[in-house]
N, C-alpha and C positions, 0 to 999 in steps of 0.2 A: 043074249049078250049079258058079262056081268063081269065081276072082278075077284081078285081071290087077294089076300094080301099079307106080308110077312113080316114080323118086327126082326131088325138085323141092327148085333150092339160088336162094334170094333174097339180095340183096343189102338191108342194111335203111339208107334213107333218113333216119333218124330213131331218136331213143334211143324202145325200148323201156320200157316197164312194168308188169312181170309178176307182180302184188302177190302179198304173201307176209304171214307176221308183223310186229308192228311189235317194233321195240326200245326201247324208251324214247321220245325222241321221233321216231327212226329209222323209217318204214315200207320196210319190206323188200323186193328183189326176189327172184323165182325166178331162177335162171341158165339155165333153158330153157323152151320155151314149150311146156304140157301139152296134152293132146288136145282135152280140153274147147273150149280158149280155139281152137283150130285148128279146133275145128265151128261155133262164134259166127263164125271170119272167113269159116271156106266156105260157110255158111246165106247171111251176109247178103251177097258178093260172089255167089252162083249167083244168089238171088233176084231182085235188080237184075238181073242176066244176062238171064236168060230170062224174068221176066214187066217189058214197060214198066212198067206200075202195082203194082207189088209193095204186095198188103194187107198186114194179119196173117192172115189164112187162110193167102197164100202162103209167107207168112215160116215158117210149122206146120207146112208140107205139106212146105216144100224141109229142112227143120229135122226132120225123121222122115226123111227121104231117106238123106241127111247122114248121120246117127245109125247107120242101118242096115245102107247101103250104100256110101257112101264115106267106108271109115275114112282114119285116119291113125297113123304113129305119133307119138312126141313129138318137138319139133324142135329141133337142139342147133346151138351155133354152131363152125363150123370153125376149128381153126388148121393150117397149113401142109396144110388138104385133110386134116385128122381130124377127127371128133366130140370132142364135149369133153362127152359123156356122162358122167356122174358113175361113181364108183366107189366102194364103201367098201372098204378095203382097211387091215387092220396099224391097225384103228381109228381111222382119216382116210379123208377123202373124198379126194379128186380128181377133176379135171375132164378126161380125154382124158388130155393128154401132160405137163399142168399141174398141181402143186400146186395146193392150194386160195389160198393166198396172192397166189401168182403170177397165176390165173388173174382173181382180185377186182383185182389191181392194172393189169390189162389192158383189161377190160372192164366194170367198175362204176362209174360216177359216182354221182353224187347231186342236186339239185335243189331248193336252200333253196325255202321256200314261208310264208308266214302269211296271216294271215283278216284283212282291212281292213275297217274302220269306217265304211259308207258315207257316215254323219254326218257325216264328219270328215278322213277318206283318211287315218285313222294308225293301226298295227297296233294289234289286239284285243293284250289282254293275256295271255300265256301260250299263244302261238296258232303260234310260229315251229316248225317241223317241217322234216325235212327226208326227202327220198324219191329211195330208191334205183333211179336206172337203167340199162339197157345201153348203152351207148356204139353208136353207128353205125360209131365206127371201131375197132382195138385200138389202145389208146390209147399202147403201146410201140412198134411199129411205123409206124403212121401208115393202115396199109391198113385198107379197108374190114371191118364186119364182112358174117359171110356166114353163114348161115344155112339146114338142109339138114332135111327130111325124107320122108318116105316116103307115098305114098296108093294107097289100096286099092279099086278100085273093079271091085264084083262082075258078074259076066255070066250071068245067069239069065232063062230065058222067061218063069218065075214070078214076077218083079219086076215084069212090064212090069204086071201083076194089081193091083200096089200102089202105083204112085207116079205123076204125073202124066207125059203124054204125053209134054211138053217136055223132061222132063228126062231121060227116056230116049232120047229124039232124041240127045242131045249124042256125039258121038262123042268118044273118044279123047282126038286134039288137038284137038276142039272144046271139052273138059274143061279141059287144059292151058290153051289159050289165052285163056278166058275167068278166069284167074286168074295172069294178067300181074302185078296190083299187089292186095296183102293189105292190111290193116291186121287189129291184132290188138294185146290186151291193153288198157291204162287208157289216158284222157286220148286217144282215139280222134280227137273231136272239135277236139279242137285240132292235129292233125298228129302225134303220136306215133304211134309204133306203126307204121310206113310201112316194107312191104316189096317191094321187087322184086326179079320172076323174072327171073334170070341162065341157067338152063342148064336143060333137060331130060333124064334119060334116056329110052331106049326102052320102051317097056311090057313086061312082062315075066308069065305065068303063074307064080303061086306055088301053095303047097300051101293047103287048107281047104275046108271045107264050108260050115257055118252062119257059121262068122267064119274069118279066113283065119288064117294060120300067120305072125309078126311074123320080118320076114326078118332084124333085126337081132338075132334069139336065139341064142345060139351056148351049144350043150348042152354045151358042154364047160367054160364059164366060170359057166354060169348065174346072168348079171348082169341083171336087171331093167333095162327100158328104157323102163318108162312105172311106172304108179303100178298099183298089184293090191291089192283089198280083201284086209283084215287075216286079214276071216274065212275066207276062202277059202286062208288058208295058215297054217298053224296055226306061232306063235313059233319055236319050235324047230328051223324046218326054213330061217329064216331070219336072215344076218349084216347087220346092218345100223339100221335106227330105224322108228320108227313115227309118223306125223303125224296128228291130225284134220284133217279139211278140211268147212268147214260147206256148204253143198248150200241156193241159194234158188231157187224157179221160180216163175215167171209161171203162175195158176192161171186158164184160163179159166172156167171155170165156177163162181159165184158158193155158198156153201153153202146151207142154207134161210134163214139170216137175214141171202142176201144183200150181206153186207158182206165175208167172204172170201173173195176174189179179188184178181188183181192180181199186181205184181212182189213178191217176196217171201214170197206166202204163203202157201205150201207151204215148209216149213224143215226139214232132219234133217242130222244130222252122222254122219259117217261114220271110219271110220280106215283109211287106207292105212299100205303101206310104198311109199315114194317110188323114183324111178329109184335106181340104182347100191346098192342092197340088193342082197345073193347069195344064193339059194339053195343050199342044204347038201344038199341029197337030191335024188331024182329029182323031175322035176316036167317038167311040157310046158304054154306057152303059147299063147293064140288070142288075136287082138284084138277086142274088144266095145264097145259106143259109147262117142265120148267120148276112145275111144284108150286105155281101160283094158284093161289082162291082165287074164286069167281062164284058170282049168283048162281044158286042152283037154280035151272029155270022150271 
């Protein structure tokens, strides 16, 4: 058993929407796109891929695959060819090589919006909002945004036992190629979220067994680079903040009375500490679905 793994940087098409908290009437973006939201674009791009008629069975099947076997880590936007990884440091964040200020002044817009009357075509009352997006371009410079991260995908005999034929077939750059263009995060539907692949590297063995070993860990800094449950790292042994993040899935299977199921219903919240938290003590990371750390055991 082991893993092999690729660095893949997109060019994004389109402002992103990477919801977050709201502010007032402010609904907020992420500044990077988390694992989660990178295994809803790889399910539903592989699925189209390789089945013509992609069910919901198929979409569950490639969607466990995914989960399993080809991780990812989180994916952050480049400036001058750096990550803009968060960091908390001197109690402020930073993004890469960016203040926090600087780096919201480069890459965040916004996107008035309200709820219309169909009655009437005149805005609902108390309805205007406005939402936060990432720019396609840096908005000081003028250049493209670009967008980079890392995917993991494991090489075991014992896999082929578990996931359909087809998609073990995929070789390599059959993997690669078959995800030219992502979309990913809100407002899908109407053309947001549109990323294309600019550059590959070579496949590369890394370290791991059950989950692989996140190449962008650097024991010496011990900066978190995805989101790690709370419980699994006990406060103390970390500099940085703590988020809820609420957790909905599509339940297939109906209860006895039949009526719970569906998107939604299955719900539990959860707490992480978010990328660019530090680590104070020893500790060693693996990646686990979804793109979350966890203790290597």
């Amino acid at each position: 058993m082991g893993w092999q793994a690729v660095t893949l940087t997109y060019r994004a098409r389109s402002p992103l929407l990477l919801g977050d908290h709201k502010l007032g009437f402010i609904q907020r973006t992420r500044y990077f796109i988390p694992g989660w939201t990178l295994w809803g674009a790889l399910t539903a791009t592989l699925a189209r891929a390789v089945f013509a008629e992609a069910d919901g069975a198929h979409y569950a099947a490639v969607g466990r695959w995914v989960a399993e076997q080809l991780l990812t880590s989180y994916a952050y936007l480049l400036v001058d060819g750096k990550s803009t990884a968060p960091q908390f440091k001197d109690g402020q964040w930073t993004y890469g090589p960016l203040p926090a200020a600087q780096f919201e002044a480069r890459f965040v817009t916004s996107l008035g919006q309200t709820a219309i009357a169909p009655e009437s075509f005149t805005a609902q009352t108390n309805t205007l909002h406005e939402t936060e997006a990432l720019s396609p371009y840096d908005l000081a410079t003028g250049e493209p945004a670009r967008w980079q991260f890392t995917l993991y995908r494991q090489v075991s005999e014992s896999a082929k036992e578990r996931v359909s034929e087809r998609l073990m077939a995929l070789s390599l750059d059959d993997l690669s190629a078959a995800l030219k263009m992502l979309t990913v995060g809100a407002d899908r539907s109407t053309g947001l979220g549109w990323l294309e692949q600019e550059q590959v590297s070579a496949w590369q063995p890394v370290e791991g067994d059950a989950w692989p070993v996140p190449v962008d860990w650097d024991v010496g800094q011990r900066i978190l680079r995805a989101h790690v449950r709370a419980e699994g790292l006990p406060g103390d042994k970390v500099h940085g903040r703590v988020e809820a993040i609420p957790w909905r899935w599509w339940r297939n299977t109906p209860d006895a009375d039949s009526k719970s199921w569906g998107p939604g219903q299955e719900q539990r919240a959860q707490c992480f500490y978010p990328p660019g938290s530090v680590v104070v003590s020893a500790w060693e990371p693996v990646i686990g679905p979804y793109g979350i750390w966890q203790r290597r055991s």
